[in-house]
Backbone bond lengths (Angstrom), bond angles and torsions (degrees), N, CA, C in turn:
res aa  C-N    CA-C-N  psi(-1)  N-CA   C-N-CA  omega(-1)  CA-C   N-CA-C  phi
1 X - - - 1.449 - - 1.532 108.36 -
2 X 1.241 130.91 117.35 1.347 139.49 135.63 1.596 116.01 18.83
3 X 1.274 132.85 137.38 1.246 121.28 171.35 1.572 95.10 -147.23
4 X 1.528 109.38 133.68 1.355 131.20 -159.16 1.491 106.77 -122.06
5 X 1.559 127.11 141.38 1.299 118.80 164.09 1.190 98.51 -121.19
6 X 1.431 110.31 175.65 1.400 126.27 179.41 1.867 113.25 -119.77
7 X 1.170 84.88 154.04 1.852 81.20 169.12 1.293 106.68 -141.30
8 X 1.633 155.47 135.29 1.298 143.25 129.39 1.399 123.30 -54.71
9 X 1.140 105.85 108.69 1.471 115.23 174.89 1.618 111.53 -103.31
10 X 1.806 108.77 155.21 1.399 103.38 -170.90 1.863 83.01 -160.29
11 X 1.033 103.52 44.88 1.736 117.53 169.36 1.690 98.71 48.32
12 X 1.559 138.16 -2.12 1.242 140.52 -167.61 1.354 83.97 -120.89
13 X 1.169 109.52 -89.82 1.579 114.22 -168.95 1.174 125.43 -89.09
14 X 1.671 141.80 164.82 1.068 133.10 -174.77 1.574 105.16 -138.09
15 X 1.243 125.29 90.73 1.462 113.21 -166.84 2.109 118.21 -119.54
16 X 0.980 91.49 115.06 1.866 111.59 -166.91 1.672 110.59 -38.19
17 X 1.352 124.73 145.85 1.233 122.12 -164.11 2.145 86.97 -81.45
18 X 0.975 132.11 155.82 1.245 132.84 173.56 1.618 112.14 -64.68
19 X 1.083 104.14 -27.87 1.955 107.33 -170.25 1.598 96.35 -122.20
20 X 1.551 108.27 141.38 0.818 133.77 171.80 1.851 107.89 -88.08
21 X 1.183 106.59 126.56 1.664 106.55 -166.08 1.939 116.99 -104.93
22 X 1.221 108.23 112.51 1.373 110.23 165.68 1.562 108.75 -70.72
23 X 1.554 107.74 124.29 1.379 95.17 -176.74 1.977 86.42 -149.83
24 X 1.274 104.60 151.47 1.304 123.73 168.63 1.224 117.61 -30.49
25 X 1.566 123.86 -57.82 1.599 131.24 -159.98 1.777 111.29 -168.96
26 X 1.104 120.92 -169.49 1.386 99.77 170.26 1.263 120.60 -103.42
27 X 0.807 130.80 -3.79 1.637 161.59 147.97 2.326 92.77 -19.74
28 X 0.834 75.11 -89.76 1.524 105.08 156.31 1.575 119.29 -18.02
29 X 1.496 105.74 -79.26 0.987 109.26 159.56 1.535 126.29 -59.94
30 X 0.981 105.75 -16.88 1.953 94.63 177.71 1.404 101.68 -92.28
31 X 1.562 118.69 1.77 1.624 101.65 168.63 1.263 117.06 -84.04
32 X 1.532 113.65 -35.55 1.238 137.34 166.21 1.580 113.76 -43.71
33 X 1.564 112.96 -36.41 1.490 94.05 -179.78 1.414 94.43 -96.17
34 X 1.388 123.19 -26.73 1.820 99.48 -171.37 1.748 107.19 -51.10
35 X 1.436 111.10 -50.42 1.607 123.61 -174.59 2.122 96.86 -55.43
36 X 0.973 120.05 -56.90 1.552 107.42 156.58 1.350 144.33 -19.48
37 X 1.893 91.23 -54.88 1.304 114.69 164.30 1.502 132.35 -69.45
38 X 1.604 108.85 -16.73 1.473 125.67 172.94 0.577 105.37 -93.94
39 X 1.494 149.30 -42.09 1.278 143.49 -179.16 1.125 112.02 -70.09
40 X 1.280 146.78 -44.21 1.624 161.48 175.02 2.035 99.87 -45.37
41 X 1.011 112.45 -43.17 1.554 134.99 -149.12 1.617 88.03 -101.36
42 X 1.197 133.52 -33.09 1.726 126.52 -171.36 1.575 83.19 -103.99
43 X 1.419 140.58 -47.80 1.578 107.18 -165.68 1.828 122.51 -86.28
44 X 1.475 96.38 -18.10 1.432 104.32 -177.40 1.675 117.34 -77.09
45 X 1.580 100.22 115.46 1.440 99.58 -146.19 1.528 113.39 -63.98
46 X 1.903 99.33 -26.38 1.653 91.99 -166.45 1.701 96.27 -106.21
47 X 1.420 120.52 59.29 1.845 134.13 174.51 1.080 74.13 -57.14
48 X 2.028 113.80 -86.13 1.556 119.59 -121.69 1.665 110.31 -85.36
49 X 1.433 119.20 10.46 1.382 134.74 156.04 1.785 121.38 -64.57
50 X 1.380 98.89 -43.18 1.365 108.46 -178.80 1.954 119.38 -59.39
51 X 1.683 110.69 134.99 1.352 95.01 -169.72 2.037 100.68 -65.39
52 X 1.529 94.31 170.10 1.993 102.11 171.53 1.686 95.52 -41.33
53 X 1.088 119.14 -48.32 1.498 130.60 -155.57 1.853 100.08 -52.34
54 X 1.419 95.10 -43.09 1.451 91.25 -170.05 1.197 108.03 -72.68
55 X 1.633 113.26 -57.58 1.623 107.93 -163.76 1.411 102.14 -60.02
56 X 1.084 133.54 -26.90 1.649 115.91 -176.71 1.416 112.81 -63.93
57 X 1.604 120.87 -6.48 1.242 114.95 159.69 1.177 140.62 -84.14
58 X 1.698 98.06 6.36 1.959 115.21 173.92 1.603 94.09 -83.58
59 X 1.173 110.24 148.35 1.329 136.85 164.93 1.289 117.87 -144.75
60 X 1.544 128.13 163.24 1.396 119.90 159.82 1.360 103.91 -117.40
61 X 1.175 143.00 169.06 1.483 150.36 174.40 1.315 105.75 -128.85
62 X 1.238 114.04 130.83 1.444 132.86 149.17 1.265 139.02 -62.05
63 X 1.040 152.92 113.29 1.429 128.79 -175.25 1.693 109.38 -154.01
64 X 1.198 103.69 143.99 1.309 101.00 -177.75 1.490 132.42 -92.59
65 X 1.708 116.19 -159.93 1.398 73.59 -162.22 1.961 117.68 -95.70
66 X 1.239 109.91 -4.17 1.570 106.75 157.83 1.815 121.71 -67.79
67 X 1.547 105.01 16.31 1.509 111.08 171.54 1.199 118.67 65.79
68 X 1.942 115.33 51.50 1.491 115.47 -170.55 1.322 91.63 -120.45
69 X 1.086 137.92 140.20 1.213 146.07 162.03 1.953 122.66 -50.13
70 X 1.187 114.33 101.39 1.623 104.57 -165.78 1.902 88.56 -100.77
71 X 0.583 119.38 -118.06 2.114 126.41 -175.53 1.518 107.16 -78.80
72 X 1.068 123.00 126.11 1.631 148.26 150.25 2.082 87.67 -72.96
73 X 1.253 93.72 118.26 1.411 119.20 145.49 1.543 126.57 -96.89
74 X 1.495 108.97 93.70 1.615 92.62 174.67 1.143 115.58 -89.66
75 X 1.448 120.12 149.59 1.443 137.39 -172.55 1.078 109.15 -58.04
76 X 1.833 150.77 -43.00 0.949 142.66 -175.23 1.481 90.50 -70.98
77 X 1.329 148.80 -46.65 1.327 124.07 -177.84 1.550 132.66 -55.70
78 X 1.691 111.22 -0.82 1.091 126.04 -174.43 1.689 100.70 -97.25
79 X 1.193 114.07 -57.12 1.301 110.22 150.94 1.483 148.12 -46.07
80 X 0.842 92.09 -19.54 2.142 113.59 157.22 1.377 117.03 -61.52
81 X 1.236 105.53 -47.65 1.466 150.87 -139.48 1.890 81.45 -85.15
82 X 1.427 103.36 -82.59 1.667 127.11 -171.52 1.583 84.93 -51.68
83 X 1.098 147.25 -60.37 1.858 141.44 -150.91 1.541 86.13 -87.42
84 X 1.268 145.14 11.87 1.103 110.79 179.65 2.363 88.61 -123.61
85 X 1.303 119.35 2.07 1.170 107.72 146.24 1.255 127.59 -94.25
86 X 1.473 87.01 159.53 2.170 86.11 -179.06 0.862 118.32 -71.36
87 X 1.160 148.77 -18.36 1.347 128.50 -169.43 1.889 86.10 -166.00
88 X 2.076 115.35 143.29 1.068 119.57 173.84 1.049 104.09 -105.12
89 X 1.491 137.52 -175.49 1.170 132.59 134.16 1.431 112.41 -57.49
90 X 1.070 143.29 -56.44 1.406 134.27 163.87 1.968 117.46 -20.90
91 X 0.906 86.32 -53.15 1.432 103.49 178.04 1.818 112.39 -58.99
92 X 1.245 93.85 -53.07 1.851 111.77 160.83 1.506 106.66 -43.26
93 X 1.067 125.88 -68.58 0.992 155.93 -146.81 1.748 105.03 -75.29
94 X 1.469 121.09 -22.75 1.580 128.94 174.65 1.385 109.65 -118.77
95 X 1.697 101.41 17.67 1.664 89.13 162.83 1.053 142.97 -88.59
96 X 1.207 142.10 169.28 1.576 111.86 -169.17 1.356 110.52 -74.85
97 X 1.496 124.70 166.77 1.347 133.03 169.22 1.688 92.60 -91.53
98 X 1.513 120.11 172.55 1.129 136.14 -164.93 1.817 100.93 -86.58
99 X 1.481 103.75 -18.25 1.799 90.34 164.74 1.444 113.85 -109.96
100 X 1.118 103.08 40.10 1.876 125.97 173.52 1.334 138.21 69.14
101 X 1.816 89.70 3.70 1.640 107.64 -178.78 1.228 119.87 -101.90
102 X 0.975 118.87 148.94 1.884 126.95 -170.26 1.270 115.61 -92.80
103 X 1.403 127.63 -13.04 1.724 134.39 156.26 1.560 113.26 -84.90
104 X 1.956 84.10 114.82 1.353 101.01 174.07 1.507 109.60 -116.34
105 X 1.225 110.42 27.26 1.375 108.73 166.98 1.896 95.22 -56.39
106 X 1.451 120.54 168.66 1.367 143.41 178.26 1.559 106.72 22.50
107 X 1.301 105.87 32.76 1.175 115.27 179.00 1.554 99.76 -91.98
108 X 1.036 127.76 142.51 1.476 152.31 169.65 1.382 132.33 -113.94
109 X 1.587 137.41 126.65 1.649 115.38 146.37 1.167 130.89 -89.46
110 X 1.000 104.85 148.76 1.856 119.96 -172.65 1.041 113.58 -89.21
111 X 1.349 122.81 109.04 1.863 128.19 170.89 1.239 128.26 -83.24
């Protein structure tokens, strides 16, 4: 099987995904970085501060394992990507609950 690394790139810095990834094909791997790329973009608190200008300078890189560069995933293409399905789990996830609040932490259903 294939073994893939990752890098976050932001045209300043270039910093390596921690795990080296066995993955099927590269196909594969570019799902792996879009889901990278979502995840990177929902925990980093000051993303949606940054102008368009900046985030279009996140990317992820692919590369294999003799260290050749196969697909740059940029992050705004992951976000294209997410606005062009109907509905995310994220999206799930800020709907209201039935007593009008959107925290479902210790939230439960009752059978």
């Amino acid at each position: 099987m294939p073994r893939y690394s990752l890098f976050l790139d932001n045209q300043r810095k270039r910093v390596r995904y921690p795990e080296t990834l066995d993955l099927s094909d590269v196909d594969a791997a570019q799902r792996v970085a879009r889901r990278v790329a979502d995840v990177f973009m929902e925990v980093v608190p000051y993303w949606d501060e940054l102008t368009p200008e900046q985030q279009n300078r996140y990317a992820v890189e692919i590369m294999d394992e003799a260290g050749g560069l196969l697909l740059t995933v940029p992050f705004m293409e992951t976000e294209e990507a997410r606005a062009d399905q109907p509905e995310t789990r994220r999206d799930k996830e800020k709907e209201a609950l039935p007593d009008g609040s959107t925290d479902r932490a210790g939230k439960c259903q009752e059978e």
